[in-house]
C-alpha positions as CSV (number, residue, x, y, z in Angstrom):
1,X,42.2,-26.6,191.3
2,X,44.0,-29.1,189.6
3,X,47.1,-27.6,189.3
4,X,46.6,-26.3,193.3
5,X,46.7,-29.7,194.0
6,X,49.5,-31.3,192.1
7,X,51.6,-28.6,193.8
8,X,50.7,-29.4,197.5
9,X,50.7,-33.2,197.2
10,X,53.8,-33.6,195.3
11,X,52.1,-35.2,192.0
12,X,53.8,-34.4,189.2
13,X,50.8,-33.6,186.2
14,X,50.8,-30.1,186.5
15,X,49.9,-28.2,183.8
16,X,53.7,-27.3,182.1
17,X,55.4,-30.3,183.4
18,X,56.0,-32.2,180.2
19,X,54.0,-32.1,177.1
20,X,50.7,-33.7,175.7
21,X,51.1,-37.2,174.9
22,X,52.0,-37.0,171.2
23,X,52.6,-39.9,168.6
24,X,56.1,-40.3,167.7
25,X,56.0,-38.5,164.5
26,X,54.5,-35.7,166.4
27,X,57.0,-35.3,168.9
28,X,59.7,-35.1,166.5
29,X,58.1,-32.8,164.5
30,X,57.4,-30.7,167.5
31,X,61.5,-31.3,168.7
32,X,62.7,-30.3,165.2
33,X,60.3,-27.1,165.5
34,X,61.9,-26.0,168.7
35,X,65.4,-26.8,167.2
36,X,65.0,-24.5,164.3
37,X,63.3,-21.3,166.8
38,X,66.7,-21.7,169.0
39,X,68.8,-22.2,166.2
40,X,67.3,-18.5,164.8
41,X,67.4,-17.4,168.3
42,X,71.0,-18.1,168.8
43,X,72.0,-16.5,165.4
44,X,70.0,-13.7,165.6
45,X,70.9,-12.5,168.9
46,X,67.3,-12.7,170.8
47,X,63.9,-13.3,170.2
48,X,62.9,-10.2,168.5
49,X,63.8,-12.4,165.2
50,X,61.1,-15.2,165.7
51,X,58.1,-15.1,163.7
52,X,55.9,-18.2,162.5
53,X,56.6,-17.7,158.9
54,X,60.7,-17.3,159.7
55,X,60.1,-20.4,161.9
56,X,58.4,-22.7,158.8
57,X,61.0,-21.2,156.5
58,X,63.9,-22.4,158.2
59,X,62.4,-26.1,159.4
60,X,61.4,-26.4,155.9
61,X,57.6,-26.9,157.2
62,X,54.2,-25.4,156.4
63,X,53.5,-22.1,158.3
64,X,50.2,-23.8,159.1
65,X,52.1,-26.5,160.9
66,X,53.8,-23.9,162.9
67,X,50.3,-22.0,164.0
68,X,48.7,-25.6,164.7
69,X,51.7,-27.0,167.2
70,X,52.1,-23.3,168.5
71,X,48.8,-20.9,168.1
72,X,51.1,-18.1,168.3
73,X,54.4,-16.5,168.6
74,X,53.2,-16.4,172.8
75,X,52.4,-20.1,172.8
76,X,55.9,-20.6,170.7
77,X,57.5,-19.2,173.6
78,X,56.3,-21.2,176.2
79,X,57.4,-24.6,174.7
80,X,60.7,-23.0,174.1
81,X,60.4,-22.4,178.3
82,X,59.3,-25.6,178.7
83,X,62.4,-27.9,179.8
84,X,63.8,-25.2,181.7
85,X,60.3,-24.9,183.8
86,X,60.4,-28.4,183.8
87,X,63.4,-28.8,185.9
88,X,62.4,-25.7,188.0
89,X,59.3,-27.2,189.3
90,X,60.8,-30.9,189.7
91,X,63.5,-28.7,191.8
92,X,60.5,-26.8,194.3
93,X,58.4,-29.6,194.3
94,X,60.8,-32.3,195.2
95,X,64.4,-30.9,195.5
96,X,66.4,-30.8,198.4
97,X,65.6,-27.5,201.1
98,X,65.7,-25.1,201.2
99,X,64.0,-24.6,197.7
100,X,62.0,-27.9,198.3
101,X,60.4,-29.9,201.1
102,X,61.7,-29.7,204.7
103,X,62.4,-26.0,205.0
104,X,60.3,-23.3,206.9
105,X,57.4,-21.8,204.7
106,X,59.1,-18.2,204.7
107,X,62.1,-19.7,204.0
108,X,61.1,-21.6,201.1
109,X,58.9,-18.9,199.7
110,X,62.1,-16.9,199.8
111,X,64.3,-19.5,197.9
112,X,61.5,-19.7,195.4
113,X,60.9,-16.6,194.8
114,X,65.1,-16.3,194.3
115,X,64.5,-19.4,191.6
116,X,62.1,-17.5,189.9
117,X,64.7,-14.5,189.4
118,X,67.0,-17.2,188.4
119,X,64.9,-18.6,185.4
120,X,64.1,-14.8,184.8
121,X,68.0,-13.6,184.3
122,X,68.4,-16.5,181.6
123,X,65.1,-16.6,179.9
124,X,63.3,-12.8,180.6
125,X,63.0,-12.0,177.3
126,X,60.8,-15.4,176.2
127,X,58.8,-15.2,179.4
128,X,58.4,-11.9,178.4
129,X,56.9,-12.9,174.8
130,X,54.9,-15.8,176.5
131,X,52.7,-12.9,178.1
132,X,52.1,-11.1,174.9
133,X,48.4,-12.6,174.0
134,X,46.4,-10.1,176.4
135,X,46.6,-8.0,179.5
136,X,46.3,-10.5,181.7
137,X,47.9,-13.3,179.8
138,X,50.8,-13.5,182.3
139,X,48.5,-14.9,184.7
140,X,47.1,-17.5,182.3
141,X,50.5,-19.1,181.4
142,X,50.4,-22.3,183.1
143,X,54.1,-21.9,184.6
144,X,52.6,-18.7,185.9
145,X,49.7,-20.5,187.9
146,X,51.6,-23.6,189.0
147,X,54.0,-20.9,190.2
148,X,51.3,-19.1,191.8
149,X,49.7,-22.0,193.4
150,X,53.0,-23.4,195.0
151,X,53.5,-19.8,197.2
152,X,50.2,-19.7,198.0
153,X,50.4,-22.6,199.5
154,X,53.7,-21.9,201.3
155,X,51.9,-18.3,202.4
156,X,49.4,-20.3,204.1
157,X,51.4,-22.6,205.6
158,X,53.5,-19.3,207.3
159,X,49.8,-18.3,208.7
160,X,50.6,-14.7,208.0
161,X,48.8,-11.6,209.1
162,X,48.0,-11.3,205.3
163,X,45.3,-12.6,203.6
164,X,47.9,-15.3,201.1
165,X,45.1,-14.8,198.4
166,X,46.1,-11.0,198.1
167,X,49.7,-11.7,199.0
168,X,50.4,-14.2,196.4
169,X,50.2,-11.8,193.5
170,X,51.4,-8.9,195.3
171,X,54.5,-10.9,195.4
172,X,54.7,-12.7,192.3
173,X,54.3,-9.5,190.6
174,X,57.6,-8.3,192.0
175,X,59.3,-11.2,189.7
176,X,57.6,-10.3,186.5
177,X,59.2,-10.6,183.3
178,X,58.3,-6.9,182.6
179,X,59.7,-5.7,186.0
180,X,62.6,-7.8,185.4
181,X,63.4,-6.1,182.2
182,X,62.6,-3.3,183.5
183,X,65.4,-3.5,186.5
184,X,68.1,-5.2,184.8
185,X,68.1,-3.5,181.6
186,X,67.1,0.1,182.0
187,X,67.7,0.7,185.5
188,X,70.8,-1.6,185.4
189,X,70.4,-3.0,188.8
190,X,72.5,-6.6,189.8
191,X,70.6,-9.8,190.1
192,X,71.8,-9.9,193.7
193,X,70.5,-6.6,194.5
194,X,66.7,-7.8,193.3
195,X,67.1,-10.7,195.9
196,X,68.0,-8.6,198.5
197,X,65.0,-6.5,198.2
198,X,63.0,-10.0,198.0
199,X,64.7,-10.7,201.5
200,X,63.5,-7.4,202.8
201,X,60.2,-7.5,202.0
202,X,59.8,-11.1,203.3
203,X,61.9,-10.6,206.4
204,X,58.8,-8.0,207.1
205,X,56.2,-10.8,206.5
206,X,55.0,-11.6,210.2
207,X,53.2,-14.6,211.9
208,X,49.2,-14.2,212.5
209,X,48.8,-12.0,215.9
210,X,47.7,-14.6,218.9
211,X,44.9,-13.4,221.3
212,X,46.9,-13.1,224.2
213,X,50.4,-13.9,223.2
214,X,51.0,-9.6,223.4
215,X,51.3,-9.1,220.2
């Protein structure tokens, strides 16, 4: 409910906005952390190379350090997600339409939903490691239910046909980061033609029928 909201009345303490409060030695230790996982990243070619004991090796740190800041190689990849998401939800929460305030529900849902591909095509693989801790972890990430919560809200506002409680995840699950993969990779299809199927199946969404309006 919390994190439901923060989304609709602009507040910023949602759950992946920002860290914990830490002490300063913390924070540093948790900076030089993330430093060292991009650094292996970036010389290794993806994140197939991370692992917590690769990751304490090459910050020079306990492995147990690693497991207490991050629980896992899932929870690793969500702090590594974390400025980008950071910036994504200042950008839909408070940004300039049609991604933020002022623009027609429908509209907005769309630019969302366009962002989310956005953050997918340069981070898929890492969102796709953040979901590893279950079947149903992707819906437990907090980016995931912030992200959830915000087109809910925006389905409810467009005052569809569609129940928005069933709709949310029906569309939210076409900009998984297993679908993603899925499309880019193996079935090699563009970016642009992803958002153009996004566009047609929201062009489709239609206003609640009024008694009397013929409809």
């Amino acid at each position: 409910m919390e994190a439901r909201r923060g989304v609709e009345s602009g507040w910023m303490g949602l759950p992946v906005v920002g860290q914990p409060v830490e002490r300063a030695d913390a924070a540093r230790s948790r900076r030089k952390l993330l430093a060292a996982a991009r650094a292996l990243i970036a010389e290794h070619g993806g994140v197939g190379c991370l692992s917590m004991d690769g990751l304490a090796a090459r910050a020079g740190v306990g492995v147990g350090t690693v497991y207490r800041r991050f629980g896992d190689r899932g929870g690793l990849a969500e702090a590594l997600l974390d400025d980008d998401e950071q910036l994504f939800q200042q950008s839909f929460i408070f940004g300039p339409p049609p991604l933020g305030p002022g623009a027609p529900p429908l509209v907005r849902a769309r630019a969302f939903l366009h962002g989310v591909l956005d953050q997918l095509e340069r981070h898929a693989d890492l969102a796709a490691l953040s979901e590893t801790r279950g079947p149903t972890a992707r819906y437990n990430v907090p980016a995931y239910q912030v992200h959830r919560s915000h087109l809910r809200q925006l389905l409810r506002e467009a005052d569809l046909d569609i129940d928005p409680d069933y709709l949310v995840d029906a569309l939210m699950s076409m900009v998984g980061a297993g679908v993603f993969l899925y499309q880019r990779r193996e079935l090699r299809l563009s970016l642009a033609y992803l958002k153009a199927g996004i566009d047609q199946v929201v062009d489709h969404l239609g206003p609640r029928s009024r008694p009397g309006s013929g409809t």
